[in-house]
C-alpha beads as a LAMMPS data file, in Angstrom:
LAMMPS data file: protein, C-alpha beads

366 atoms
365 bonds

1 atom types
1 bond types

-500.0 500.0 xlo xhi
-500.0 500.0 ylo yhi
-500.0 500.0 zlo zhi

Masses

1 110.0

Atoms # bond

1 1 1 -32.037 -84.539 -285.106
2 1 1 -35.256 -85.521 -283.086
3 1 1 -35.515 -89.220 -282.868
4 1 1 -39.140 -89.439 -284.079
5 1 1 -41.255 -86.630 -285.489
6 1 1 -44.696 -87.704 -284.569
7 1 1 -47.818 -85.196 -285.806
8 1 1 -50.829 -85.768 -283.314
9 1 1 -53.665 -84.233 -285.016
10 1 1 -56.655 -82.961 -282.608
11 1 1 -53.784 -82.421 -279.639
12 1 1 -55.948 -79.646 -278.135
13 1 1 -58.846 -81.643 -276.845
14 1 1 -59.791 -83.925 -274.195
15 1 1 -57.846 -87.283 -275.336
16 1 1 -55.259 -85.326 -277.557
17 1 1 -53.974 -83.531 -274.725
18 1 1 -53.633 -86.343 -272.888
19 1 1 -51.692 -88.330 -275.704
20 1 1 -49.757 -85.126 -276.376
21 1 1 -48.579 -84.461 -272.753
22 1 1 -47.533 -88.133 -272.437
23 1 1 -45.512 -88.126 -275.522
24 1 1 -43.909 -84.750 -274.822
25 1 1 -42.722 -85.471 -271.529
26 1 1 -42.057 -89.379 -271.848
27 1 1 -39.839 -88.828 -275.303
28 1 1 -38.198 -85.892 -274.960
29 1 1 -36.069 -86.410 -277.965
30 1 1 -39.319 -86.965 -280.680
31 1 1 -40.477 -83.263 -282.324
32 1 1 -44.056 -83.164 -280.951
33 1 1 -46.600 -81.363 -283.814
34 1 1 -49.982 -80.497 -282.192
35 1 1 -52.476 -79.884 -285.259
36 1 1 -55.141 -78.423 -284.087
37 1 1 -58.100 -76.516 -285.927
38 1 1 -59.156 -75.461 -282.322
39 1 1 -63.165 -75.814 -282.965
40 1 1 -65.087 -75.264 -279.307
41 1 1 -63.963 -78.094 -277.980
42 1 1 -60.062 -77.413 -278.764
43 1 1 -58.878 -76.108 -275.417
44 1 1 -54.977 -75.067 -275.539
45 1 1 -55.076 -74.801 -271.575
46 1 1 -54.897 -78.919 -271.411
47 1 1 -51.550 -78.409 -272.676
48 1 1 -50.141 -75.228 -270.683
49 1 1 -47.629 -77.591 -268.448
50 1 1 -46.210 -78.621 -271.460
51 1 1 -46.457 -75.620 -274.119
52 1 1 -43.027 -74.251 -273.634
53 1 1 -41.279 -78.162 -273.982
54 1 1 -38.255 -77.591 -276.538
55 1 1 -39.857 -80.810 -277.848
56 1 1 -43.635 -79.582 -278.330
57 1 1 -45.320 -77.548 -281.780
58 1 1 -48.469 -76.456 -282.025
59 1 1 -49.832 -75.453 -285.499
60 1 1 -53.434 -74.132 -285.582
61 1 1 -54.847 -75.381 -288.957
62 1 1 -57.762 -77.553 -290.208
63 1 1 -56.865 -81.515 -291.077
64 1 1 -59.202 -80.448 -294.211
65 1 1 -56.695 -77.711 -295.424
66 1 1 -54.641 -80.177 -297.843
67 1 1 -51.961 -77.484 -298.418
68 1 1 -50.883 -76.740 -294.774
69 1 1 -51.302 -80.523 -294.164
70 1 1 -48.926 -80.959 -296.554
71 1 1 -46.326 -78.164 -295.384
72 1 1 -46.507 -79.468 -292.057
73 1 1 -45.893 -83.056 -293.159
74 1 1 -42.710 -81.940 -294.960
75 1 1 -41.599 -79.088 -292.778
76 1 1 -41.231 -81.207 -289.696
77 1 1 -40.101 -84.335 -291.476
78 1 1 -43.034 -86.248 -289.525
79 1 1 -42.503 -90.037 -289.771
80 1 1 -45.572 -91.106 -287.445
81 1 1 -49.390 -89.840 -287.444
82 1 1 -51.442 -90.062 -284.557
83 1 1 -54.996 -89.346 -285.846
84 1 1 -57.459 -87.661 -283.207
85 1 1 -58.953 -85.095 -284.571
86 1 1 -62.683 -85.788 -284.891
87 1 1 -66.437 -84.198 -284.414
88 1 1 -67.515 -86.761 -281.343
89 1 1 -71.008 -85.722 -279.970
90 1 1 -73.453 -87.601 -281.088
91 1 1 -76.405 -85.326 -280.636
92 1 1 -74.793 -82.248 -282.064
93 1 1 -73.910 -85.148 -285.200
94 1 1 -78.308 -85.556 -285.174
95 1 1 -78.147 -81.831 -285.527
96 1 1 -75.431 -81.711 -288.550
97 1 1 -74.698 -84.412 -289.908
98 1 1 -72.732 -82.457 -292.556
99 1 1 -69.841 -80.973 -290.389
100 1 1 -69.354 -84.967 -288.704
101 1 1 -69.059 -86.024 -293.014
102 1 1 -66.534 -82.834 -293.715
103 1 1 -64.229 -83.646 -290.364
104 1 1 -64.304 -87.091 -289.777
105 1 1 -64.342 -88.416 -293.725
106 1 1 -62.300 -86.131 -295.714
107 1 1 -60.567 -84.375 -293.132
108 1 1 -58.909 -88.157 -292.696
109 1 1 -58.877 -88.819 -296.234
110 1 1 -56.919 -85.743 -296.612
111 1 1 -54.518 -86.540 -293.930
112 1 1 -54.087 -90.098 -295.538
113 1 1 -53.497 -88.658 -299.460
114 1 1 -51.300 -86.101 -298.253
115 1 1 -49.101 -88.660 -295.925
116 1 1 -49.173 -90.854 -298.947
117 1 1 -47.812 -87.996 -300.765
118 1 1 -45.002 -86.995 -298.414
119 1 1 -44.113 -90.557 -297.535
120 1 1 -44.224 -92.130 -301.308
121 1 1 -41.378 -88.926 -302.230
122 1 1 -39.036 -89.790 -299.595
123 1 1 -36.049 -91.829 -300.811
124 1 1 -37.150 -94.897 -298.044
125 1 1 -40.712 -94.391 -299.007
126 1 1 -42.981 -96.509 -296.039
127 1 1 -39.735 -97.693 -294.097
128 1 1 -40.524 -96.417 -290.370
129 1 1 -43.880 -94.934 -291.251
130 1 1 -47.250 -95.184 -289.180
131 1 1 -50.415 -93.796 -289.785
132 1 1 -52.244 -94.243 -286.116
133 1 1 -55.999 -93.937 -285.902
134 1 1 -58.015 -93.705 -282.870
135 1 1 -61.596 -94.491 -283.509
136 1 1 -64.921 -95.835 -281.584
137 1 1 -66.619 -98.551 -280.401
138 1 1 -69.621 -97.452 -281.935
139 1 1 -68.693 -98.073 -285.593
140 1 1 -69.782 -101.750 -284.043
141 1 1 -73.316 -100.704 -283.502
142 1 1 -75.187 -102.051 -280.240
143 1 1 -75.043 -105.309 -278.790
144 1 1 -78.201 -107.138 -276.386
145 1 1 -79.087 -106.258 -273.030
146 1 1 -79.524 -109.268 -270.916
147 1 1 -78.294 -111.380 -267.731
148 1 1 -77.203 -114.575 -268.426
149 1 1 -77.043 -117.348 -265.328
150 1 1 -72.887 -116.942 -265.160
151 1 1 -72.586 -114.794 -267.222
152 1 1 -71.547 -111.209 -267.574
153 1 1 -73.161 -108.495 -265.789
154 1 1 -75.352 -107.031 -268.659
155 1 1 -74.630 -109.144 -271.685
156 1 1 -72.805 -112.388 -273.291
157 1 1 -71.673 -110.612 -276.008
158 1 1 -68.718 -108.288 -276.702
159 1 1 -67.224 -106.301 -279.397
160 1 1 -64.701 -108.116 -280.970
161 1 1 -61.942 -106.659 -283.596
162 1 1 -64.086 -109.328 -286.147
163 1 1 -67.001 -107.960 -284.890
164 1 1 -69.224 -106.256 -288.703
165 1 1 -69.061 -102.326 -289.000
166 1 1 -73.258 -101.472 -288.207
167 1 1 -73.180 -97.577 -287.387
168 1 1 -76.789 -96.157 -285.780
169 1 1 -75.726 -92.252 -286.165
170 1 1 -74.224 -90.217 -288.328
171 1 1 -71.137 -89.548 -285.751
172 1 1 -70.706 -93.357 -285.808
173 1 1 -70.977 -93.511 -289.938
174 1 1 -68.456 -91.054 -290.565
175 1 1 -66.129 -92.879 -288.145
176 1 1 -66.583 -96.216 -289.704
177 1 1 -66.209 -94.396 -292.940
178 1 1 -62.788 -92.889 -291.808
179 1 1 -62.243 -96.461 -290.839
180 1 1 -62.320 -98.117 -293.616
181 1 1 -60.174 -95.639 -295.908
182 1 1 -57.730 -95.633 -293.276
183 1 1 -57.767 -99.245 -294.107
184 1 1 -57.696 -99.048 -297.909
185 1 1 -54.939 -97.090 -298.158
186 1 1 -53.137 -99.553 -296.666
187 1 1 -54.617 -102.230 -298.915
188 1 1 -54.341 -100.766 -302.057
189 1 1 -51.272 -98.113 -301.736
190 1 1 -49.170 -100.562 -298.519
191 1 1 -49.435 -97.082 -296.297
192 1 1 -48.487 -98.307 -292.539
193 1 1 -51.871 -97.941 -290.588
194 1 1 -52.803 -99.137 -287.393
195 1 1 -56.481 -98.767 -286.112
196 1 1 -58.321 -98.688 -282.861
197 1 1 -61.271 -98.607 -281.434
198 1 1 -62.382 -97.499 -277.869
199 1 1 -65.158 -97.359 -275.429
200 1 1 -66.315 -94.317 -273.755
201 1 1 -63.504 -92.313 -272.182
202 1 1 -63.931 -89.945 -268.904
203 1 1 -61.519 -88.093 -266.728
204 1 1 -59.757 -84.556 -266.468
205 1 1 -60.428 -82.049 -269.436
206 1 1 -62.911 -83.076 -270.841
207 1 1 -65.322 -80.953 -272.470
208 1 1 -68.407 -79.841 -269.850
209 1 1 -71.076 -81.234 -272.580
210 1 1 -70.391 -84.901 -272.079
211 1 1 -72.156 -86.864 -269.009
212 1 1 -69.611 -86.892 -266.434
213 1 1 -68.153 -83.628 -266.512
214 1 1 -71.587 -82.341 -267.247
215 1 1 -73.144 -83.363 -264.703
216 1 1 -70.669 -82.633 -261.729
217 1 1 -70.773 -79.366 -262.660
218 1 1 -74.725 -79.030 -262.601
219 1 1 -74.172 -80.954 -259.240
220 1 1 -72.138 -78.315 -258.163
221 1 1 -74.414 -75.668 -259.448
222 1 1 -77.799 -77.906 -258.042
223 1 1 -78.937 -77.685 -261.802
224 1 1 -81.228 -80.359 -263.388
225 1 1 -79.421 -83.780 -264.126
226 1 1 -80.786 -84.774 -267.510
227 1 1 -81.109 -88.806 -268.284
228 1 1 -82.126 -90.070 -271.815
229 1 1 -84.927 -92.587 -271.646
230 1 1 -84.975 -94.669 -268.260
231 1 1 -81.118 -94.176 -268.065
232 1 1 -80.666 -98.351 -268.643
233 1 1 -78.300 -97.723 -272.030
234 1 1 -75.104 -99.482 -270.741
235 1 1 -71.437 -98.585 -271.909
236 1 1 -67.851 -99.503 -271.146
237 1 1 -66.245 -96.578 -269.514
238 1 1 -62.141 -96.622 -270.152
239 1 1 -59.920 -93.765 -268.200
240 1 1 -58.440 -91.237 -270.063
241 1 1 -54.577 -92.083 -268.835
242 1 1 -54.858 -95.454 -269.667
243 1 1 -56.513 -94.970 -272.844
244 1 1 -53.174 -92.655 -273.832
245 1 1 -50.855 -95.611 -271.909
246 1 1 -52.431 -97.505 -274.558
247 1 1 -51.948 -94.978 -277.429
248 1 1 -48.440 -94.823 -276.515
249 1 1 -47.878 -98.990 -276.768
250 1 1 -49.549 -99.629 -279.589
251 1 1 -47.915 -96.741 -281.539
252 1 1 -44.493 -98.140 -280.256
253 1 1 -44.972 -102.250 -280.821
254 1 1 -48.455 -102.498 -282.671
255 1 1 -48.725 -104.872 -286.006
256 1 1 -49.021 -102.601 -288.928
257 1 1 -52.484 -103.232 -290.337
258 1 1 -53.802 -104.872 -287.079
259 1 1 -56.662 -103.209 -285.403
260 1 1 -56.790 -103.391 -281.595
261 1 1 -60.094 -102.751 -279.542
262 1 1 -59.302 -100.546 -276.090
263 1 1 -61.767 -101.043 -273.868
264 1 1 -62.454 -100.291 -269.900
265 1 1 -63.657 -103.530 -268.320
266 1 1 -66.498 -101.211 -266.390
267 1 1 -70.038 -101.774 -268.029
268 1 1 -72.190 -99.355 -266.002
269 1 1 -76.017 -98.039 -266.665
270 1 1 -76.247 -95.057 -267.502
271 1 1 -78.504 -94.048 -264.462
272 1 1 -75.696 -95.938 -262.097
273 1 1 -73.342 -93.637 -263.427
274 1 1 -75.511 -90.612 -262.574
275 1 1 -76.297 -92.336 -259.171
276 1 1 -72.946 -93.143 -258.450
277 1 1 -71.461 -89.383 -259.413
278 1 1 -74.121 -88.366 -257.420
279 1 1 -72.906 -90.042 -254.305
280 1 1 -69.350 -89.115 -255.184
281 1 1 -69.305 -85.190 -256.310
282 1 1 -72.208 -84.975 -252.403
283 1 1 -69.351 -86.334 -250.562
284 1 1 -66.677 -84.322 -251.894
285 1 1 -68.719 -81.294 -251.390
286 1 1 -69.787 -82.230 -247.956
287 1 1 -73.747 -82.522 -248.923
288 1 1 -75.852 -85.056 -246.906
289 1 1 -76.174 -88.275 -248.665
290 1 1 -79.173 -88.184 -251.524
291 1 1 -78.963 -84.619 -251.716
292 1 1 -78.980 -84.176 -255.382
293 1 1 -80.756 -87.589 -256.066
294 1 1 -83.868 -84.645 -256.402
295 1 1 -81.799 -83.622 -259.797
296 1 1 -82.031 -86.123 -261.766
297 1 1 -84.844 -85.546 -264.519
298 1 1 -85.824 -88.164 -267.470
299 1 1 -86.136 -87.173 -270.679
300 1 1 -86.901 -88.077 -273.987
301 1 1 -84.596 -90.665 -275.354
302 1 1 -82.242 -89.771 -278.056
303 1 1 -82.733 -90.958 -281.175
304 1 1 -81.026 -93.891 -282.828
305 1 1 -79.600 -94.544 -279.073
306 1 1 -77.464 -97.792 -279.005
307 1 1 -78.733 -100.002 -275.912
308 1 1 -75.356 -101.535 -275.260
309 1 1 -71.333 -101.487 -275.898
310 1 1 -68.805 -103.725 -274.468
311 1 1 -65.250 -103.891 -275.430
312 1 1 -63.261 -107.071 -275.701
313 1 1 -59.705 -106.196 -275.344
314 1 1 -58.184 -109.270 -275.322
315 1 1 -55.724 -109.389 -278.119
316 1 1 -54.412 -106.037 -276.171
317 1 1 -53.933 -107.722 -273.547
318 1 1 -51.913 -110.710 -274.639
319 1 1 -50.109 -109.340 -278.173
320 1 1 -48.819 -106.203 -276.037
321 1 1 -49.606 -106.769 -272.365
322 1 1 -51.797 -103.791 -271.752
323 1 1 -54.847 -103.535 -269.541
324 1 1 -56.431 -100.748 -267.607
325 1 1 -55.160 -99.493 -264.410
326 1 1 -57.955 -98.247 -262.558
327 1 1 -61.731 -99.575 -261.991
328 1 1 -64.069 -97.509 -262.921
329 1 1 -65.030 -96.261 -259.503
330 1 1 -61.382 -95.070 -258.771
331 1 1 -60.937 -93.728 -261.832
332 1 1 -64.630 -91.640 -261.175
333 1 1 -63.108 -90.812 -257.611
334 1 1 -59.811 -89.057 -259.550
335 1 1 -61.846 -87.364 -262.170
336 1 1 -64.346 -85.799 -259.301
337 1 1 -61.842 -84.536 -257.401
338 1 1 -60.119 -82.749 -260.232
339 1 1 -62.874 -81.321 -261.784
340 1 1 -64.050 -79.974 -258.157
341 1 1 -60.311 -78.860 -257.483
342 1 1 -60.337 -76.669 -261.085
343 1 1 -63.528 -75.139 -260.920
344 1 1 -62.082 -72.371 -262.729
345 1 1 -61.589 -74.591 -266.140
346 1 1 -65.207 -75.582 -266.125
347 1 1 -66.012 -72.232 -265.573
348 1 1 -64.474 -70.694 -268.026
349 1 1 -65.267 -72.802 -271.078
350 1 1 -69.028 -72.336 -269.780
351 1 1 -68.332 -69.002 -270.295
352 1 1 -66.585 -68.735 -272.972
353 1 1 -63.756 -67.322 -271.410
354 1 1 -61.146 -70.099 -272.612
355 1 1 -61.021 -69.075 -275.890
356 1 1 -59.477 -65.769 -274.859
357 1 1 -56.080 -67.909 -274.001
358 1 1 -56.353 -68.581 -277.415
359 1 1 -56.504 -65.302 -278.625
360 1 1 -53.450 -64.141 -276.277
361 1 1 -51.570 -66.803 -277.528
362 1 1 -52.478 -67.105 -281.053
363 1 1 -54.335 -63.937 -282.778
364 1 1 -57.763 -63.936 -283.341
365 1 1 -59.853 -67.097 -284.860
366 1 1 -62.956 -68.350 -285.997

Bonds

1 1 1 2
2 1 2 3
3 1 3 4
4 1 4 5
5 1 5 6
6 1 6 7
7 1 7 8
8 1 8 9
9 1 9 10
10 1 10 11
11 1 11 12
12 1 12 13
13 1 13 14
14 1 14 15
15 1 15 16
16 1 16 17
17 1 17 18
18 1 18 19
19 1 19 20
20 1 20 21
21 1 21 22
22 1 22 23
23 1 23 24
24 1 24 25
25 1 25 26
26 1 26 27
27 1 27 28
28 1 28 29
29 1 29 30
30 1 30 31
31 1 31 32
32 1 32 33
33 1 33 34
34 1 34 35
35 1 35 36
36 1 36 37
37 1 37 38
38 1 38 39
39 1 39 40
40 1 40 41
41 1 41 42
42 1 42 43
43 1 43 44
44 1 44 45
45 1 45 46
46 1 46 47
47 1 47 48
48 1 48 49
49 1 49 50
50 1 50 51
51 1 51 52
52 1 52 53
53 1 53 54
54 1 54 55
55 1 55 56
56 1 56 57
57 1 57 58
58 1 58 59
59 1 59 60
60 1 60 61
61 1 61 62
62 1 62 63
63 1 63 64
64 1 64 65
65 1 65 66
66 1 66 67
67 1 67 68
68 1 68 69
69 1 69 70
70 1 70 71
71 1 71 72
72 1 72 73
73 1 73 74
74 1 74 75
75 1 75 76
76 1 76 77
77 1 77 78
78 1 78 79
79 1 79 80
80 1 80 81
81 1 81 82
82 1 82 83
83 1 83 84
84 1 84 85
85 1 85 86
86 1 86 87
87 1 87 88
88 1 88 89
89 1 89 90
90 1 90 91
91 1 91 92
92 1 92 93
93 1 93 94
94 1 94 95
95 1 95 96
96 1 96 97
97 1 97 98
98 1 98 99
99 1 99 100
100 1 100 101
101 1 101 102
102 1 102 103
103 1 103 104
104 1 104 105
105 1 105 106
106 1 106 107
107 1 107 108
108 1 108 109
109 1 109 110
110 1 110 111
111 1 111 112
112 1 112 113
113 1 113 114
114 1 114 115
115 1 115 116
116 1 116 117
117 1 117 118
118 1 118 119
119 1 119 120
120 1 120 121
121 1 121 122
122 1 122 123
123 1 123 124
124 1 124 125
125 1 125 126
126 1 126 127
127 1 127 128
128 1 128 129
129 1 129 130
130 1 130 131
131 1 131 132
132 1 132 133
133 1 133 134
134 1 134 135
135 1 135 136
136 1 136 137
137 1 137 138
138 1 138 139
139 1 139 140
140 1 140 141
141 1 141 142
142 1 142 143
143 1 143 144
144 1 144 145
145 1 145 146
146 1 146 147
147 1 147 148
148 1 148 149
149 1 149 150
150 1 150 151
151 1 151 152
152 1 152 153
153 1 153 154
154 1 154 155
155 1 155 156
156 1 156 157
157 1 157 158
158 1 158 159
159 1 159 160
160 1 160 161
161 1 161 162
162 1 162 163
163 1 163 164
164 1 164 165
165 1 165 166
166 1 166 167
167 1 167 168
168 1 168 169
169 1 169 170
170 1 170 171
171 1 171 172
172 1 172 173
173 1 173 174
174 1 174 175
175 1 175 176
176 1 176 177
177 1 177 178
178 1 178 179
179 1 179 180
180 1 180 181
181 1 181 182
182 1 182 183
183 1 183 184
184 1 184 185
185 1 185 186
186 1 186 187
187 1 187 188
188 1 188 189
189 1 189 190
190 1 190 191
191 1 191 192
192 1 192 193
193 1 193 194
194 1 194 195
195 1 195 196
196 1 196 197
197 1 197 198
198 1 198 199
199 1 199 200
200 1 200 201
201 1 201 202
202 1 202 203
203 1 203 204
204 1 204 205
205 1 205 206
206 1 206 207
207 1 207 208
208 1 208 209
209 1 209 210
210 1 210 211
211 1 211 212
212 1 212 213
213 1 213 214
214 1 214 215
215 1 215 216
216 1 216 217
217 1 217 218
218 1 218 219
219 1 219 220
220 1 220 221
221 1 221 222
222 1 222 223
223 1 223 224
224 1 224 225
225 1 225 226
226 1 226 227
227 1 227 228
228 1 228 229
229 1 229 230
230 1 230 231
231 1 231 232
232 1 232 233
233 1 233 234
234 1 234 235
235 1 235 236
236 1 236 237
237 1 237 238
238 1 238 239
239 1 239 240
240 1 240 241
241 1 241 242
242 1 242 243
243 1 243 244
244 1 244 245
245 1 245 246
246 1 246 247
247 1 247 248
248 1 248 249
249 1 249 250
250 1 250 251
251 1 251 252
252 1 252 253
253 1 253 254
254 1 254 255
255 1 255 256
256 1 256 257
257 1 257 258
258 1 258 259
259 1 259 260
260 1 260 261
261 1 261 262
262 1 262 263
263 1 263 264
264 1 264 265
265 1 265 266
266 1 266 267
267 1 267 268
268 1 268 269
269 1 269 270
270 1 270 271
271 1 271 272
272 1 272 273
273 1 273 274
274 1 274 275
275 1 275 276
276 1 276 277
277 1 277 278
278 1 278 279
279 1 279 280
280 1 280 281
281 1 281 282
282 1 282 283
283 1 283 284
284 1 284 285
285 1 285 286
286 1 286 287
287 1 287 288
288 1 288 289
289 1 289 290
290 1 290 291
291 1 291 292
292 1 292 293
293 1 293 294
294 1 294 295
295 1 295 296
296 1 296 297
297 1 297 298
298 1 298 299
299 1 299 300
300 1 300 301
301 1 301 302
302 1 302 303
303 1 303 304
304 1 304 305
305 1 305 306
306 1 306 307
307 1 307 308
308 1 308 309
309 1 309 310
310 1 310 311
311 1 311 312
312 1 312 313
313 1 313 314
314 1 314 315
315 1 315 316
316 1 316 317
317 1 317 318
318 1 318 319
319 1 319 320
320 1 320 321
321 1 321 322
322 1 322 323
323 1 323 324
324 1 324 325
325 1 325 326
326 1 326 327
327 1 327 328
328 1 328 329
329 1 329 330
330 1 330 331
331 1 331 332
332 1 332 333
333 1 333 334
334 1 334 335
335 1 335 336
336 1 336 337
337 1 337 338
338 1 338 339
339 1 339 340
340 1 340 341
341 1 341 342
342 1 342 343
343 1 343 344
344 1 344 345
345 1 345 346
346 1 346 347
347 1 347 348
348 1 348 349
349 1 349 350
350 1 350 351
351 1 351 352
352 1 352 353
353 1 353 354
354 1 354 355
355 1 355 356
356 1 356 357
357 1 357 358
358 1 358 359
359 1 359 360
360 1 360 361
361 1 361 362
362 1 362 363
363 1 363 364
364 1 364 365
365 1 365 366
């Protein structure tokens, strides 16, 4: 009998696999479940060091489908839920709104009333339960841009767990939305939840259409280096590995119904970022300094764009001792060098080749 059986919905993608592959090889006696519905951004190759683990499941079904939720909940005997699966671009959120409302609300609200379900029939009900989401720091909305005498680099003020729910796009609504019925089931039926909410993460496998990856591929391919606005839009950037360090504490000695922010310490403009990867992914490639500086193009800003988020991660810190390992230039130094080390990933989600794995592996899908 597996000493935990934890079901870590979204597994497949870019923090998921990170969460997944800590938790299969840290705990080898807790039965790993992998739900994914493997959209475009589900890539089973994250996970192909770990996929034959005796401890590791993958089922490929949608956190919508109430039914196989359900069989899964009860075939496996899960006792913990750790609650990634989400829609997370904002622009393709401007674009549908719809599909970010589907996923992110009732895809969690059917994970929640089918938990609740399981859970409530068992003879110990709640006893050793948790229902673990990870969320975002923009359910918070934006904070001001300035430079206090003494103060901190771009701003005074941070996002606090207190801080009020104001969402700016509809990827950010239907998180805070997911938020808050996590929330209320514990409220109104005592369900075990824990919530968090992090800043920007960045590091190895993530998906090519966020910034960083993004653009050290175009780097590499001396394509145009797109910046909304005048690139000042500042956010807290927070390494993959220590975000899933952080996963694994609080799922282990987090307060039931306490919410914990996870944040980076590394406020960075966006155009420092893009200057900064620039100097980076030329060094690694052996270009003379400034060489793709030419790149860099401005465009038109995106709408509803939030100027500024800043974590506060303080009650982290002192309730469970965690705080991140790397700054964020080390961590950008790592996440370089792997993406210019596995060319061959990149390449073959740009592609489109990656989803052949999946069809190897697991039959044709949608």
């Amino acid at each position: 009998m597996a000493e935990r059986s934890i079901l870590i919905t979204g597994g497949a993608g870019f923090i998921g696999s990170h969460v997944v592959r800590r938790f299969v090889n840290r705990y080898p006696g807790y039965n790993i479940i992998n739900f994914d519905k493997l959209t475009y951004a589900g890539n089973l190759e994250n996970l192909r060091d770990v996929e034959k683990a005796p401890n590791y499941r993958f089922v490929h079904a949608d956190i919508c489908d109430a039914e196989t939720v359900a069989h899964t909940l009860r075939e496996h005997k899960v006792d913990g839920i750790i609650h990634l699966a989400a829609e997370s671009h904002v622009d393709r959120s401007i674009r549908d709104p719809f599909a970010f409302a589907r996923t992110n609300v009732l895809g969690t609200l059917t994970l929640l009333q089918e938990a609740r379900n399981y859970w409530e029939s068992l003879p110990e009900g709640y006893e050793g339960k948790l229902f673990y989401h990870i969320s975002t720091d923009e359910v918070y909305g934006a904070l001001q841009l300035d430079r206090p005498d003494g103060g901190a680099p771009y701003g005074s003020e941070f996002f606090t767990e207190e801080t009020p729910y104001a969402p700016h796009s509809p990827y950010s609504a239907s998180k805070a939305s997911s938020d808050h019925f996590v929330r209320a089931f514990h409220d109104t039926y005592g369900m075990p939840v824990i919530v968090t909410n992090c800043s920007n993460n960045y590091g190895p496998y993530q998906f090519p259409e966020k910034l960083i990856p993004l653009f050290i591929s175009n780097i590499r391919h001396g394509k145009k280096l797109p910046v909304y606005g005048e690139g000042l839009n500042v956010r807290d950037w927070l390494y993959v590995e220590d975000h899933a360090r952080a996963i694994d504490l609080i799922f282990h000695r987090g307060r039931v119904a306490r919410t914990y922010n996870i944040g980076g310490f590394n406020e960075w403009k966006n155009i420092d970022i893009v200057k900064a990867l620039i100097r980076v992914t030329d060094r690694l490639l052996g270009n003379p300094e400034g060489h793709s500086l030419p790149l860099i193009t401005y465009i038109e800003d995106r709408k509803g764009h939030d100027l500024r988020y800043a974590i506060d991660s303080s009650r982290l810190k002192e309730e469970l001792g965690w705080e991140p390992s790397l700054q964020f230039e080390e961590g950008l130094e790592k996440t370089v060098r792997w993406y210019l080390d596995n060319p061959e990933w990149s390449d073959r989600i740009t592609s489109g080749e990656y989803r052949d794995y999946y069809r190897r592996m697991y039959g044709d899908r949608e």
